[in-house]
C-alpha positions in Angstrom: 109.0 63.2 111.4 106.7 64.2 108.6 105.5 68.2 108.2 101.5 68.6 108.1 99.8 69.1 105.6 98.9 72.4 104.1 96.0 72.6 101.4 97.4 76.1 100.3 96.1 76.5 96.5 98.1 79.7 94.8 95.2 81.7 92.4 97.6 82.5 89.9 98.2 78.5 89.3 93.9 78.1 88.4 93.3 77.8 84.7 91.7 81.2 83.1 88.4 81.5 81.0 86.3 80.4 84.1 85.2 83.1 86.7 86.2 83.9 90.0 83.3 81.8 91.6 84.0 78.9 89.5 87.1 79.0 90.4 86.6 79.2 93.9 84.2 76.6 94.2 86.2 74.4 92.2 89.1 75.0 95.0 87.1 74.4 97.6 85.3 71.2 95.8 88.9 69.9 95.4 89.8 69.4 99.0 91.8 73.4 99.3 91.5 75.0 102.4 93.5 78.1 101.6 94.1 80.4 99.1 96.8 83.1 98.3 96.3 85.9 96.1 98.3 87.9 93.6 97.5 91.7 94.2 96.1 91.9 90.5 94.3 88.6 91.0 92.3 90.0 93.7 91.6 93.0 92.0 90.2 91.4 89.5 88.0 89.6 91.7 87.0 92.7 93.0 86.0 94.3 90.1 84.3 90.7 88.7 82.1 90.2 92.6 81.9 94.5 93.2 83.6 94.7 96.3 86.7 92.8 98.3 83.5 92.0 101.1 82.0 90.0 97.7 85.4 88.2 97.5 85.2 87.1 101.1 81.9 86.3 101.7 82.3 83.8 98.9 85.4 82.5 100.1 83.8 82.0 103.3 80.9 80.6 101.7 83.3 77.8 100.2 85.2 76.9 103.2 88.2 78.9 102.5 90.7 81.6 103.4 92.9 83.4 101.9 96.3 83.4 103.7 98.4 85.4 101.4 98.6 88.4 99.5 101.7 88.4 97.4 102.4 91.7 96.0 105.6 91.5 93.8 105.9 89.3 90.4 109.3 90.5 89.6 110.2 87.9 91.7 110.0 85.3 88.5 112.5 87.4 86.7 115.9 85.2 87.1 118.3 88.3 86.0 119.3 91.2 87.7 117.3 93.2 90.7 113.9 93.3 88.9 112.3 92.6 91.9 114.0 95.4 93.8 112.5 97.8 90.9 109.2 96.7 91.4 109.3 96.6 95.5 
């Protein structure tokens, strides 16, 4: 029994100095058909596109959805409850 396949790309893991339509399209070029977002990574697409409508109608235009939001990035932290802090 084999699990399907999910083309789930995480933002955070795209290389910086390109913008967030470069970036995008460059997903959605490469076969992804999700996306998942840190809370500061869309944000910053926000403020790059003007609006969080901007951010969808160019995921949309690209073929792609964004299927998380993930919110905490204490979570990487191995010590302690860091990410109890920041929840």
């Amino acid at each position: 029994m084999g699990f399907p396949r999910t083309n789930l790309l995480c933002f955070a893991t795209m290389p910086d100095g390109y913008g967030y339509e470069e970036r995008i399209e460059a997903a959605a070029r490469s076969g992804f058909e999700e996306i998942s977002f840190w809370l500061m990574s869309i944000d910053e697409a926000r403020q790059e596109l003007g609006s969080l409508e901007a951010v969808k109608a160019l995921l949309d235009k690209n073929g792609l959805r964004a299927s998380s939001l993930e919110f905490l990035t204490a979570w990487t932290q191995a010590e302690g409850d860091a990410h109890m802090d920041e929840l």
